[in-house]
C-alpha positions as CSV (number, residue, x, y, z in Angstrom):
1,X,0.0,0.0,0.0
2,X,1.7,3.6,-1.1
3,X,1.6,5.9,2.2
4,X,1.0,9.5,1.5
5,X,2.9,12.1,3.5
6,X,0.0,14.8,4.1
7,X,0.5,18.1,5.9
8,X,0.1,17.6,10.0
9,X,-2.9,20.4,10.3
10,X,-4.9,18.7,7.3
11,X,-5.4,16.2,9.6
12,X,-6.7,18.5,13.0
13,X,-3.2,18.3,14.4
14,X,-2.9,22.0,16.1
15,X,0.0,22.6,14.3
16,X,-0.4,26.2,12.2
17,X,1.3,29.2,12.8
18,X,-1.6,30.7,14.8
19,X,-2.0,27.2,16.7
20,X,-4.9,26.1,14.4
21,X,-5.5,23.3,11.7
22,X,-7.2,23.2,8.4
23,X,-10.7,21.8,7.9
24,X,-10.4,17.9,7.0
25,X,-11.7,16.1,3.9
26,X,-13.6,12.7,3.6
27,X,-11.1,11.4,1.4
28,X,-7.9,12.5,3.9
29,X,-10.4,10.4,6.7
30,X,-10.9,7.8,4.6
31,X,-6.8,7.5,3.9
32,X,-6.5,7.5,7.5
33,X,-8.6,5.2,8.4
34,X,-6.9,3.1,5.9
35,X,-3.0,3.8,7.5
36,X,-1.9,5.0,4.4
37,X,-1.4,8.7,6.1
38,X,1.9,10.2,7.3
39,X,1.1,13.4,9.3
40,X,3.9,15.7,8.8
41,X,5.0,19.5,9.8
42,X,7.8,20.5,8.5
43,X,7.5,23.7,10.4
44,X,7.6,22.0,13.9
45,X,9.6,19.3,12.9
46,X,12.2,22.2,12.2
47,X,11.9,23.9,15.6
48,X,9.6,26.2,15.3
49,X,7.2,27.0,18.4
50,X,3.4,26.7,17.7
51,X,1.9,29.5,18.0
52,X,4.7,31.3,15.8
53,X,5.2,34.6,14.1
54,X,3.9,34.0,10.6
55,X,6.7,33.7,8.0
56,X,7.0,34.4,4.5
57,X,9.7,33.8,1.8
58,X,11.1,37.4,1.4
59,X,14.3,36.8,-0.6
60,X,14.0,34.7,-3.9
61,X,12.0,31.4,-3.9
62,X,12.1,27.8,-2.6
63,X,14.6,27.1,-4.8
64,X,17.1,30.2,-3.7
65,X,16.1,29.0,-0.3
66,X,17.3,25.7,-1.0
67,X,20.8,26.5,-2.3
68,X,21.6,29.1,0.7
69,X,20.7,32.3,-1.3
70,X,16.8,32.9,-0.2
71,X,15.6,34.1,3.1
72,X,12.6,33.7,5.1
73,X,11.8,36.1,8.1
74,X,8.5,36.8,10.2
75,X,6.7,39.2,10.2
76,X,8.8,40.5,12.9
77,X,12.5,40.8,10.6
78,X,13.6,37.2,12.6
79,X,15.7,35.1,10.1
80,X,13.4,31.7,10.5
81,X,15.5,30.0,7.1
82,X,17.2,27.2,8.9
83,X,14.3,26.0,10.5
84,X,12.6,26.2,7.1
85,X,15.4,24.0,5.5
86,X,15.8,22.0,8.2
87,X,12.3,20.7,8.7
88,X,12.0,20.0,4.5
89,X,15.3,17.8,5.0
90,X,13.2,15.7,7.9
91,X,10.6,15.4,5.4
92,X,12.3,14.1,3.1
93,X,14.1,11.7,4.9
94,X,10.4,10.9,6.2
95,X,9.1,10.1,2.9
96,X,12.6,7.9,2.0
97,X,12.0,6.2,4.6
98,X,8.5,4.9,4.4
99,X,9.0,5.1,0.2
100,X,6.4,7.7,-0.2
101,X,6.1,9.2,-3.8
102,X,2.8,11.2,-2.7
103,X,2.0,14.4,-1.0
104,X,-0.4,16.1,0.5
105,X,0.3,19.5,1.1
106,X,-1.3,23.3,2.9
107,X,-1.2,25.4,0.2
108,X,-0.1,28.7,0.8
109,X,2.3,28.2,3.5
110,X,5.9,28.7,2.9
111,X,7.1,25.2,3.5
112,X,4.3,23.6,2.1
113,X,2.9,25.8,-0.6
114,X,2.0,23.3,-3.6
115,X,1.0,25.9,-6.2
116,X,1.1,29.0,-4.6
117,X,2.5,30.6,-1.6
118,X,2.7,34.3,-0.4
119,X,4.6,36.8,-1.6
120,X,6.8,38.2,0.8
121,X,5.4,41.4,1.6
122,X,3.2,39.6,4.5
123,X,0.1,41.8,2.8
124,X,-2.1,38.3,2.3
125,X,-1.3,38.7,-1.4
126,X,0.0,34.9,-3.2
127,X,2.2,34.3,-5.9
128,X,2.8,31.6,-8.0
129,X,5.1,28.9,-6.8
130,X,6.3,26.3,-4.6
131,X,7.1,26.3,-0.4
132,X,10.3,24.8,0.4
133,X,9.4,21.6,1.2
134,X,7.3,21.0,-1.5
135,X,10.0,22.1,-3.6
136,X,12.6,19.7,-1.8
137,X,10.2,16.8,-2.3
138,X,9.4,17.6,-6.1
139,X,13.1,17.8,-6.8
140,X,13.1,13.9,-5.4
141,X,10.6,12.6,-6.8
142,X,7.7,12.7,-4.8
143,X,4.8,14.2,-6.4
144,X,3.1,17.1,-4.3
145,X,-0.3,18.0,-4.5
146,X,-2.8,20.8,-2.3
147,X,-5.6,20.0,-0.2
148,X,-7.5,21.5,-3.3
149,X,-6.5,18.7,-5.8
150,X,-7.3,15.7,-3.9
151,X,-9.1,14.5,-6.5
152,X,-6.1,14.5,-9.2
153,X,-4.2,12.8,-6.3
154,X,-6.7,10.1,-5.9
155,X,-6.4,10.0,-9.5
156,X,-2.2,10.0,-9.3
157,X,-2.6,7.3,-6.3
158,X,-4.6,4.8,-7.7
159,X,-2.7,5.3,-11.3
160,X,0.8,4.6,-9.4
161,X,-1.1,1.1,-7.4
162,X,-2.7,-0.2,-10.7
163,X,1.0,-0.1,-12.5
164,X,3.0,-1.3,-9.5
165,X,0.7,-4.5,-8.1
């Protein structure tokens, strides 16, 4: 059975910036219920508190971020990067080791932004492009998906079961 790494507040966990989650889908419960769910914050599983100051990539993108050029700050001016890069090197090393090609991911946030994320001027507005982690994880392989296409990753899951037995 493929496990799917999923973002740790798509599943209740009070993991969010503010100390909040995300509202849940059937198909995440169902997944669940199932075992095939990894919860995941990268966030915390960098070091970051929860609650936090909310953070933003202010300097480049994911992939600047990634290579030691990007920053991201709160919305107080603290440098947060390392924590950043180091919780999307856990996750990683969390899908490598329970051989997870498949993510589910909070869209919008700077580690986990899918498709979009904010752009840096902490003014609500979003961008195109990818958090770090979900970059990290693209760059290896895994394919990342928002909790707003979890019907193409149904559709990507059961594709990647029906080729592979």
């Amino acid at each position: 059975m493929q496990k799917i790494l999923v973002s740790a507040c798509l599943l209740g966990q009070k993991v969010r910036y503010d100390g909040g989650d995300c509202l849940q889908h059937g198909l995440l419960d169902a997944w669940q219920s199932d075992g095939r769910l990894v919860p995941f914050c990268p966030e915390v599983a960098g070091g970051l508190t929860v609650p936090r100051a909310p953070a933003e990539i202010v300097l480049g993108d994911a992939d600047f971020v990634l290579r030691g050029c990007g920053m991201i700050c709160t919305q107080h001016g603290d440098d947060v990067t390392d924590a950043f890069v180091d919780g999307a090197e856990r996750a990683l090393a969390e899908c490598m080791r329970h051989g997870i090609r498949i993510a589910i991911l909070k869209e919008g946030s700077p580690s986990c932004g899918a498709t979009r994320v904010n752009d840096g001027s902490f003014s609500g507005r979003k961008i195109d492009g990818l958090g770090v982690t979900a970059r990290l994880l693209v760059r290896h392989g895994v394919h990342v998906f928002s909790e707003q296409q979890l019907d193409a990753a149904e559709a990507h899951l059961r594709q990647r079961e029906s080729s592979h037995g």
